[in-house]
C-alpha positions as a Markdown table, in Angstrom:
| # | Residue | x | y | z |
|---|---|---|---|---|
| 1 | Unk | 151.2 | 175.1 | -33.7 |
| 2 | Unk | 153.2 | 174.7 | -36.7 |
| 3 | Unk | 156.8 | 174.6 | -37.0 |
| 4 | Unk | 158.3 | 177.7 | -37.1 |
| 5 | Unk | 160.2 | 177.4 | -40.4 |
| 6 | Unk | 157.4 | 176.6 | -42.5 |
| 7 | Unk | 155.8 | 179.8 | -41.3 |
| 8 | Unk | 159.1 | 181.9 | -42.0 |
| 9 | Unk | 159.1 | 180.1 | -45.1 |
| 10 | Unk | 156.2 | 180.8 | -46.0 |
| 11 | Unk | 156.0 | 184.4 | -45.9 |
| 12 | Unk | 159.6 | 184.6 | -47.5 |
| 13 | Unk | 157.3 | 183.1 | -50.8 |
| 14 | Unk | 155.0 | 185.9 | -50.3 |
| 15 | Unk | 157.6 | 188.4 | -50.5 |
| 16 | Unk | 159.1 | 186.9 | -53.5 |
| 17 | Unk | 155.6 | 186.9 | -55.2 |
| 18 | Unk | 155.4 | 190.3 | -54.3 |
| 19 | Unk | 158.6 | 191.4 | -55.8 |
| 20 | Unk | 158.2 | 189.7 | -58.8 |
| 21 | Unk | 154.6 | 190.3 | -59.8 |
| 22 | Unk | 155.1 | 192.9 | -62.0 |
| 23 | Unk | 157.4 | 191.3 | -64.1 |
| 24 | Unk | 155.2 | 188.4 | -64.0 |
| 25 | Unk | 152.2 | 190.3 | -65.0 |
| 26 | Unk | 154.1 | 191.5 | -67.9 |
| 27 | Unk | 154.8 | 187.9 | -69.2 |
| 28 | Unk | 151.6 | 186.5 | -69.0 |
| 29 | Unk | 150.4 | 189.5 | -70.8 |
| 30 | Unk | 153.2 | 188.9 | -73.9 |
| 31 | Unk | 152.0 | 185.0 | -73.7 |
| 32 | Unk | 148.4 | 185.5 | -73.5 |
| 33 | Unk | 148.5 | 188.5 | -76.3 |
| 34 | Unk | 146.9 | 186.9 | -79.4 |
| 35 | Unk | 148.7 | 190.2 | -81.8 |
| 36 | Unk | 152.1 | 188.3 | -80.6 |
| 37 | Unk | 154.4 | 186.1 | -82.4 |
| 38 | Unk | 155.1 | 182.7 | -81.8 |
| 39 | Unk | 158.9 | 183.7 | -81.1 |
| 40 | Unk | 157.8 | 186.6 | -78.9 |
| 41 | Unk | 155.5 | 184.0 | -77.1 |
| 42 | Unk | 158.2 | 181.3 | -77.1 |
| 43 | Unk | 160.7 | 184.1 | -75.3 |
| 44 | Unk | 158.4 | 185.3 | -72.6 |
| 45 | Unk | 157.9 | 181.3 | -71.8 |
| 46 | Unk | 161.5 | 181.2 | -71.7 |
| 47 | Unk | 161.8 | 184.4 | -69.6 |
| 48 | Unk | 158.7 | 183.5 | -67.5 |
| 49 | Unk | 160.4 | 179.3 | -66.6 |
| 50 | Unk | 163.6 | 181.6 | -65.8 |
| 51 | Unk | 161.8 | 182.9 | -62.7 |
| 52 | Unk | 162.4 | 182.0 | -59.5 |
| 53 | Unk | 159.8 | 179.1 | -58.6 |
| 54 | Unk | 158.5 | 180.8 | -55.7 |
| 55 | Unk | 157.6 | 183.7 | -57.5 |
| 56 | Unk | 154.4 | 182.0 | -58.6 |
| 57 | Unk | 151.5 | 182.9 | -56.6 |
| 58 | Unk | 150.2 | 179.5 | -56.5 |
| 59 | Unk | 153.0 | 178.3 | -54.0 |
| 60 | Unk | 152.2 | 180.8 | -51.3 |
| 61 | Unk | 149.7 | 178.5 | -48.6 |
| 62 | Unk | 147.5 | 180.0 | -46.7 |
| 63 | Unk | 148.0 | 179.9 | -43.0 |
| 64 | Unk | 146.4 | 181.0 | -39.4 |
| 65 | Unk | 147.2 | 184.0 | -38.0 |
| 66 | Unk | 147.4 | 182.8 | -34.9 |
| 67 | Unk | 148.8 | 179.4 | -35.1 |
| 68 | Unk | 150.4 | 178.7 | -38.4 |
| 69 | Unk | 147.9 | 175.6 | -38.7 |
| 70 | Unk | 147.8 | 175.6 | -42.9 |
| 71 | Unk | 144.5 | 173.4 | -43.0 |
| 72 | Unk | 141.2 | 174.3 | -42.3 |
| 73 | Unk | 141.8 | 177.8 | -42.3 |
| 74 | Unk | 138.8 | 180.7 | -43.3 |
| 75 | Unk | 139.6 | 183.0 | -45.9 |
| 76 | Unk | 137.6 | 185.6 | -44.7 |
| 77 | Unk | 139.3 | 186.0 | -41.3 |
| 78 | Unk | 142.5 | 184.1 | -41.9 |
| 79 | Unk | 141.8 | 181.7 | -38.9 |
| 80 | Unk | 141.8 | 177.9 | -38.7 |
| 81 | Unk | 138.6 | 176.6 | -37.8 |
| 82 | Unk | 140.1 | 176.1 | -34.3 |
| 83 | Unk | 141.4 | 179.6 | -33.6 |
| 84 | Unk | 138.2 | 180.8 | -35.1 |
| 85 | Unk | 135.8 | 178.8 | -32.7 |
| 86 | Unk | 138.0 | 180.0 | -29.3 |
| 87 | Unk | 137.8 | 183.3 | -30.3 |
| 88 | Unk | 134.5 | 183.4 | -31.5 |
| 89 | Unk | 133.6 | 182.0 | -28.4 |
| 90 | Unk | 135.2 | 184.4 | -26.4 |
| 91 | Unk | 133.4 | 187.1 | -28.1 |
| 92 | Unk | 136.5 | 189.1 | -29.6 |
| 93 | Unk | 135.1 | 188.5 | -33.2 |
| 94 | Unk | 133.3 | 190.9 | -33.6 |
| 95 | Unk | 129.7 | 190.2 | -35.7 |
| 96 | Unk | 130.3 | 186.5 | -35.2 |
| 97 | Unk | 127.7 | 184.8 | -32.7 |
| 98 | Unk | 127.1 | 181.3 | -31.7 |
| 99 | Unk | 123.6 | 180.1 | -33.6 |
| 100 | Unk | 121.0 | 178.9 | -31.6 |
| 101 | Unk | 117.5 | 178.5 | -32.6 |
């Protein structure tokens, strides 16, 4: 289990990301705009490093539902590897089987 502040943390950076990704979008749109000025560019980097840090997308970690764990954790089902395997073996995935052949 992780600790609880780096979970609460955590989904504090993804409600920062969320509230700022418009604004964000818009930036990287001026910067990446090849019609734009080097001063317009040179403002939205300035406007863009003015944004809170965790407003990048990049700093948001994915964890496990269940636990917290941040490593080893399926993107598809948004388990660790170790919540995946209990429940999978418990049958309360559903389409997920144990191979055997």
């Amino acid at each position: 289990m992780a600790k609880i502040s780096k979970v609460v943390k955590n989904e504090m950076r993804k409600k920062t990301v969320a509230q700022f990704a418009e604004r964000r979008a818009e930036l990287k749109k001026a910067i990446n705009n090849p019609n734009s000025t080097p001063e317009e560019v040179d403002a939205a980097v300035a406007k863009l490093q003015k944004l809170p840090r965790n407003s990048s997308p990049i700093r948001v970690r994915n964890r496990c539902s269940q636990t917290g764990r941040s490593r080893g954790t399926l993107r598809k089902f948004g388990l660790s590897r170790n919540a995946f395997r209990e429940l999978a073996l418990q049958g309360q995935i559903p389409g997920v089987v144990k191979s055997s052949w």
